[in-house]
C-alpha positions as CSV (number, residue, x, y, z in Angstrom):
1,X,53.9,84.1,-96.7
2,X,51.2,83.4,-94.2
3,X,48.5,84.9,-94.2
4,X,45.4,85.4,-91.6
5,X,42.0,83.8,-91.8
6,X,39.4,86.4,-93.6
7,X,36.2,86.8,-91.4
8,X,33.6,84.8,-92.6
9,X,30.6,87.6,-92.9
10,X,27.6,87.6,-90.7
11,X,24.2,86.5,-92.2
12,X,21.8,89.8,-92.1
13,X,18.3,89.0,-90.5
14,X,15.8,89.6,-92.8
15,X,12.4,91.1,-90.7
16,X,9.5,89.0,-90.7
17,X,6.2,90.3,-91.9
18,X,3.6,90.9,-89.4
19,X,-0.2,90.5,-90.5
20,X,-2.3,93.6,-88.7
21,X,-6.0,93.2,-89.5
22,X,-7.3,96.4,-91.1
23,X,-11.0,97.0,-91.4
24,X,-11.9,97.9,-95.0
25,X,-15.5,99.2,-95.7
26,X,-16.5,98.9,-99.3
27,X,-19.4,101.2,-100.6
28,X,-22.1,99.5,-102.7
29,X,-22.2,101.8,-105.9
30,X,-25.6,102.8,-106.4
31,X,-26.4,102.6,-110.2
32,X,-26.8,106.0,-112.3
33,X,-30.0,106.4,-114.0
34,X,-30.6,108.2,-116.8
35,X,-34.7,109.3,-117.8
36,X,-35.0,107.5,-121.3
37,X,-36.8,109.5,-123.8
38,X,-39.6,107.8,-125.3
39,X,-41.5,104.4,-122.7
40,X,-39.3,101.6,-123.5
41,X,-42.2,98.4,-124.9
42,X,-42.0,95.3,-122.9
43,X,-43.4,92.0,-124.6
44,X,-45.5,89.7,-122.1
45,X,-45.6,86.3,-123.4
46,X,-48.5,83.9,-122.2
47,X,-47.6,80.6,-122.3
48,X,-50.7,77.5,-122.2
49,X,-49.9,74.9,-119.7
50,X,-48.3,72.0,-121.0
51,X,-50.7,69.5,-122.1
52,X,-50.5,66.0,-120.2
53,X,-51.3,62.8,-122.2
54,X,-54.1,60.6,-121.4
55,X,-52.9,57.8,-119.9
56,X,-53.9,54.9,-122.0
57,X,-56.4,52.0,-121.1
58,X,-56.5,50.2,-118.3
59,X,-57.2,47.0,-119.8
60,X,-56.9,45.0,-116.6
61,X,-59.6,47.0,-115.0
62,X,-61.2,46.7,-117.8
63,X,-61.1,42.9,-118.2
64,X,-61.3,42.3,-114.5
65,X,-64.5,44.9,-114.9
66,X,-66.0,42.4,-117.6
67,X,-65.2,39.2,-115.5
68,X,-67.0,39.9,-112.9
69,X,-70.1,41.1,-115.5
70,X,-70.1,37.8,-116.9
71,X,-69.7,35.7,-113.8
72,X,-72.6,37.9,-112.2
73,X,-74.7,37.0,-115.7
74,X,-74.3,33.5,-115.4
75,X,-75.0,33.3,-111.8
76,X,-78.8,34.9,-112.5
77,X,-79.0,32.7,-115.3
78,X,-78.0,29.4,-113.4
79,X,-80.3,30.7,-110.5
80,X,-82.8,30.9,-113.0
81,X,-82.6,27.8,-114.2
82,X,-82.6,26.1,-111.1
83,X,-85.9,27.8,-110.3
84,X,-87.5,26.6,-113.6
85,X,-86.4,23.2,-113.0
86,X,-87.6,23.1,-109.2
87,X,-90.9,24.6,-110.1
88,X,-91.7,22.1,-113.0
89,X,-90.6,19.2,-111.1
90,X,-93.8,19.6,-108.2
């Protein structure tokens, strides 16, 4: 027996979405209050500063400071000798 050809069915078209923009206002909620009894305490702490650390000795200043004390000392004391001797030479 010979039979004909079924239809093959026809794919349905599905609709694409379409994207409208909507403007959407949103309303801040303002907070609800209620009066509380009794004065609610509030602690304040006072904090010191924090303390810096001394920065320790300089000892290059220090020994540069003394160098130049001593080579100052023996400079007077060579210019006095130099006088002494010059003087008892005459």
């Amino acid at each position: 027996m010979i039979r004909p050809p079924t239809p093959t069915p026809e794919p349905t078209l599905t609709p694409t979405p379409t994207h409208t923009p909507e403007v959407v206002i949103l309303e801040t909620a303002t907070p609800v209050l209620s009066p509380s009894p009794e004065p609610t305490a509030v602690a304040m702490v006072v904090t010191e500063p924090a303390k810096t650390e001394k920065a320790g000795v300089n000892w290059g200043s220090v020994l540069g400071i003394g160098a130049m004390v001593a080579g100052l000392g023996l400079t007077v004391l060579a210019a006095v000798a130099i006088m002494y001797l010059w003087r008892n030479d005459k």
